[in-house]
N, C-alpha and C positions, 0 to 999 in steps of 0.2 A: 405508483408515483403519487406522490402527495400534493393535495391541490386548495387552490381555498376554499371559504366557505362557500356554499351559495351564491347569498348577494355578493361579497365581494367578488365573489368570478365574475357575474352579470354588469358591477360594475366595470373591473378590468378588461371582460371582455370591450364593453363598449369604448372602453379608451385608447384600445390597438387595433379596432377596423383600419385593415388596408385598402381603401377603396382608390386612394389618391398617392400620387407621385410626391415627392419633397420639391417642393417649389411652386410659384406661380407661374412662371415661366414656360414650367418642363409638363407634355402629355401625360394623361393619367398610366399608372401601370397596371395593370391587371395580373397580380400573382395572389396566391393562396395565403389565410393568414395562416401560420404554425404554430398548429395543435403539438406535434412531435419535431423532429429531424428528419424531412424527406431521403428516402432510402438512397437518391440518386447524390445528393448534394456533395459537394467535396469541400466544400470552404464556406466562409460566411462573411460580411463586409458591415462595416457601418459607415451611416451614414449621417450629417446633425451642420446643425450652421457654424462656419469653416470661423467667424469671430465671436466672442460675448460682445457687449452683454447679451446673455439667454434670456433677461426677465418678458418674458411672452407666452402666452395659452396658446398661439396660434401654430408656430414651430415645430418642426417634430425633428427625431432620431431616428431612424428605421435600423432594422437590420434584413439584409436581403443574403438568400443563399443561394447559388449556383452550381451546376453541375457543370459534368468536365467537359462540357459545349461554350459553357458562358452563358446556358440557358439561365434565368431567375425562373426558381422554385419551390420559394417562398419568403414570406415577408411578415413581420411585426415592424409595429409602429408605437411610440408613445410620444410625448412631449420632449421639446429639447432641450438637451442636458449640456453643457461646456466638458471638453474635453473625452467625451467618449471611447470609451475602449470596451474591447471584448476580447473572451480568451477561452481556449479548446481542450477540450479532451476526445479520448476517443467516443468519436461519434455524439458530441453535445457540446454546447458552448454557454457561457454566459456573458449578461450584458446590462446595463441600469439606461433607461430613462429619466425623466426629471418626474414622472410618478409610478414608475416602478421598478424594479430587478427582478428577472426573468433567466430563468434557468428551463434549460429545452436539449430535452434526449430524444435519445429512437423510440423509447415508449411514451413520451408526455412532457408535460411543462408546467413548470412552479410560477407565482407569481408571489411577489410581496410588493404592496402598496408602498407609496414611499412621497416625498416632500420636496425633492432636490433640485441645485440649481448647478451643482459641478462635481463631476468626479475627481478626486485628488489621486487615485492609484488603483489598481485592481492588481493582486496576485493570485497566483492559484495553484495547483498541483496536479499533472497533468495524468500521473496513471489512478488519483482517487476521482479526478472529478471537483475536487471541492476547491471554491474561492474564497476569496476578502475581498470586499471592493468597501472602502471608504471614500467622505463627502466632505467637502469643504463647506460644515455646515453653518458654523456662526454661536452667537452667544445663545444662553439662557438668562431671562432677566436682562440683556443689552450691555454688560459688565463684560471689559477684556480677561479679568480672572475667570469668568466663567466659560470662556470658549470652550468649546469641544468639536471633536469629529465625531460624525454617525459611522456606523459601517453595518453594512451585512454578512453573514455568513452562509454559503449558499455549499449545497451538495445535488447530486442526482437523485439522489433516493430518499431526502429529509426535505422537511419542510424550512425557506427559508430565515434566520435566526437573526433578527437586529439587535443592537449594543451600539455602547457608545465611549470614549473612553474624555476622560480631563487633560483637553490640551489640541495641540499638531501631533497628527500623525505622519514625523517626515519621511519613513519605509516602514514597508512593510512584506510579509514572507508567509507561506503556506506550504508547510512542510510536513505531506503524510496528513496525519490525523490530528495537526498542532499547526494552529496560525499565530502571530508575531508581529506586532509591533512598535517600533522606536517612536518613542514621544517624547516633546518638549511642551513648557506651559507658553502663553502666549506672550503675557508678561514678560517672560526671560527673554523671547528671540528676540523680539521688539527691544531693550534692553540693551546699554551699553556696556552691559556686563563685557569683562573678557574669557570669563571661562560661565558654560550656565549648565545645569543639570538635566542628562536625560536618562530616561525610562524606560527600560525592558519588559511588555506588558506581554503574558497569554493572554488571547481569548479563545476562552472555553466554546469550543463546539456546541456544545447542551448545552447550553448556557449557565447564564449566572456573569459576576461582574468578573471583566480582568482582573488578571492576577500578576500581581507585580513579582516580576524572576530579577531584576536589577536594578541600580542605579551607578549613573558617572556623572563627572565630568569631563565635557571638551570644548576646545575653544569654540566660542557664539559663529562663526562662521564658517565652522568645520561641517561639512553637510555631506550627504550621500548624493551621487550623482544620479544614481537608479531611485525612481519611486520605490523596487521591488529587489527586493532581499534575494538571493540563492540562498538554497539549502545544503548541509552535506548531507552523505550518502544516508547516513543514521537518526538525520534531522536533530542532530548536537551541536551545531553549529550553522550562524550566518553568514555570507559572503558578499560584501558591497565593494565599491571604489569607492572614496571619500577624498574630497579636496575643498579650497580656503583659497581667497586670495590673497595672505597671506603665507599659504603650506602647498601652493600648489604646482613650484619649480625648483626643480634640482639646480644643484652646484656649475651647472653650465649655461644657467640662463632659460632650459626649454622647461615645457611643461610637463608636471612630475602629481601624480598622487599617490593614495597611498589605500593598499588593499587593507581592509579592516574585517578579520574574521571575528564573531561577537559569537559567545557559549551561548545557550536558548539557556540553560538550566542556573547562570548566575549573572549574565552581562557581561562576564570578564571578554579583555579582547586580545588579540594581536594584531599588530602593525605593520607592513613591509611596503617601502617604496616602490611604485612604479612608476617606470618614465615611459611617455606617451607618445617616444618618437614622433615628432611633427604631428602629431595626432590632437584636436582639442579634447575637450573635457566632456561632451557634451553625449551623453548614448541617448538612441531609442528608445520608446518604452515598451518594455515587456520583450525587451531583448537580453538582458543578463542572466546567463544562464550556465553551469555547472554540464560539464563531460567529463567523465574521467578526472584526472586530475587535473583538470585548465578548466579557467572560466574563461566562456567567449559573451561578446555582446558587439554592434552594430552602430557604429559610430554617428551619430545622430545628426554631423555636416557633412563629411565626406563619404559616407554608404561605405567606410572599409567594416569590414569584418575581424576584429581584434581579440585576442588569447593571451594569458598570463598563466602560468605554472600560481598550483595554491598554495606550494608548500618554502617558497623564496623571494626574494627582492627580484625586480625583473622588469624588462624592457617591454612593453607593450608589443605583440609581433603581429605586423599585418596576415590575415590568413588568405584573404580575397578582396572581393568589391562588388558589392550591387552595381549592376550594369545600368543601372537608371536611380538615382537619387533626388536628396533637397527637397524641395516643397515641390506639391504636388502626389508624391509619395509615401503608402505607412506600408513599414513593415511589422511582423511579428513572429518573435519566435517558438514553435509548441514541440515541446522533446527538443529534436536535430533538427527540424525541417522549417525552414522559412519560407513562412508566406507574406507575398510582394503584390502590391498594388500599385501600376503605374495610369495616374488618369489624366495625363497630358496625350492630345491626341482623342485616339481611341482608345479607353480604359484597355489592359488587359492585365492578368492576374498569371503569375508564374511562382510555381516552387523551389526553392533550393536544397542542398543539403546543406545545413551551418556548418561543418566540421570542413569539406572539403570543395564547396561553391559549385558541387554538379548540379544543374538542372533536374529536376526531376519530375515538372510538369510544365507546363505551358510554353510560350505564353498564351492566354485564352484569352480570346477577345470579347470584351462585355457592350454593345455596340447601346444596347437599351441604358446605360448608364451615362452616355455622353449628355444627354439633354438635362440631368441632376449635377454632373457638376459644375460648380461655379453658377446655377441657376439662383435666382434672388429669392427668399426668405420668401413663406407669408407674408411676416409683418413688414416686409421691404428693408429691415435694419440690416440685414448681411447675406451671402452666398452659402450654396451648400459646396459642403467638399467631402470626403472619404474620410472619415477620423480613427479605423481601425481595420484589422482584417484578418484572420488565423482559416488555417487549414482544419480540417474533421478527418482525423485521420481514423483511417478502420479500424476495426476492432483486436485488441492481442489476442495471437491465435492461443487455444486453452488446450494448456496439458492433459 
């Protein structure tokens, strides 16, 4: 496993001592900080101040993982970031703080320093391991032409890789051994343009600068509703929902988008209407995701669980429903299996299957987590609350 240097270990070590609970409020906690992925763990949780503004040193993010008791089993810590998410592979997960992005397996843990004050999207690919997380990072020089996103690229087994590309990164996708993506300048969306031009970029794993695979135009308010791209099966393609206030109801009045599969190797697209039966616009993140040939993703008001055929125009089809919803709740999706964090009450944590809403664990009661939610800041600016949560699921058994 690849690690940093020396000093900078020494110093990131000292920046993730867990000695302390998130809050002032809430009693200390006493778990181990995470050298590896404790053997026992089955899931992992974050946690970070439930509003911005983040601008504070005192704040943190944690990430805590538990075993199939609801025991906590271990913990990192960094500074608080807006917006936090994490995201699983077998047996490892990753995750950013406001100074670092941290990647943690069964055998070890990467760390890259970092400067941040929000995450704008994390993707990743669940049988390689490897992510994207990009940052709502701001100008160079203080000029709107010069805006850009940061991002990382992180694996299990590599050291993690920063880049940055010119512009909004409005999705993004990690597909296999190829990460993706879509950007506009800042200039443009800002802009009363009616139509403005976006950007199909690779970034290069090894690095080196993206490399532009396209360009279009679409109308300035056409936008992807997932931060995060699906892949197909060959990683030749991308799969988003895309909607406009403008493009966003069918001929009867209800609301209607429209599926946009985009080529990786030229930008080219296609388009097919789907209607969203009584359904809004709105998914989860890190819920769109590719089975077979349906995309399902997790309806971000009402917890239904929704599917579209990829290859026609087609009605949105409820498949289930998270049994507990709306704020106070994240879900995420890793493969099939959704993992659900409900922290109203007494937290507990259950799994599902995405395709057909069986239970498949829980729910587990995490009784040590009630005195962090909703507990007030360090800095007294805001409350903590849950801001992400994915399953570790075991290992593919090997041929």
């Amino acid at each position: 496993m690849v690690r940093p240097s020396a000093p900078a270990l020494v110093a990131l070590t000292a920046m993730v001592i867990a000695t302390s609970a998130c809050g002032r409020d809430s009693a200390p906690i006493t778990a181990a900080e995470m050298a590896s992925v404790p053997g026992e763990a089955i899931a992992v949780l974050t946690v970070g101040p439930s509003q911005p503004p983040i601008m504070t040193k005192i704040d943190h993010t944690s990430a805590f993982a538990i075993d199939s008791n609801g025991n906590l089993v271990g913990k990192l810590q960094g500074g608080a970031i807006d917006s936090a998410r994490i995201v699983s592979w077998n047996r490892g997960f990753t995750f950013a703080t406001a100074d670092s992005v941290m990647t943690v397996g069964p055998s070890g843990r990467t760390m890259l320093a970092n400067n941040q004050d929000a995450v704008e999207g994390i993707a990743h690919d669940v049988a390689s391991g490897r992510s994207l997380i990009w940052f709502n990072t701001g100008t160079r020089g203080g000029t709107a032409a010069q805006y850009r996103h940061d991002y990382v690229l992180t694996s299990p087994d590599a050291a993690p890789l920063p880049g940055s590309v010119p512009g909004i990164m409005l999705s993004a996708a990690h597909c296999g051994e190829r990460a993706f993506g879509v950007v506009v300048t800042f200039d443009d969306l800002t802009s009363d343009q009616s139509m403005i031009k976006h950007r199909l970029f690779e970034l290069p794993i090894n690095g080196g600068e993206p490399v532009l695979r396209g360009e279009w135009q679409w109308p300035n308010m056409f936008r992807s509703e997932s931060r995060t791209s699906t892949c197909s099966a060959d990683g030749s393609a991308l799969f988003n929902l895309y909607g406009s206030a403008d493009a966003s109801y069918d001929r009867t009045g209800g609301l209607g988008l429209e599926l946009v599969q985009l080529d990786t190797g030229t930008g080219a697209r296609i388009q097919s209407h789907v209607g969203m039966a009584g359904h809004s616009a709105r998914s989860r993140p890190n819920t769109l995701t590719r089975s077979g040939d349906r995309l399902y993703w997790i309806n971000g008001d009402d917890g239904a669980v929704l599917s579209i055929p990829l290859n026609q125009p087609s009605e949105a089809r409820k498949e289930w429903e998270l049994p507990a919803k709306g704020f106070g709740h994240q879900a995420t999706v890793t493969g099939t299996t959704v993992a659900h964090i409900d922290s109203h009450n007494t937290p507990a944590y259950t799994e599902y299957d995405l395709i057909t809403g069986k239970k498949m664990r829980g729910p587990i009661d995490l009784p040590w987590l009630k005195p962090i939610v909703d507990s007030q800041t360090e800095s007294g600016k805001t409350t903590y609350a849950v801001t992400g949560v994915a399953c570790l699921p075991a290992p593919s058994p090997q041929p």
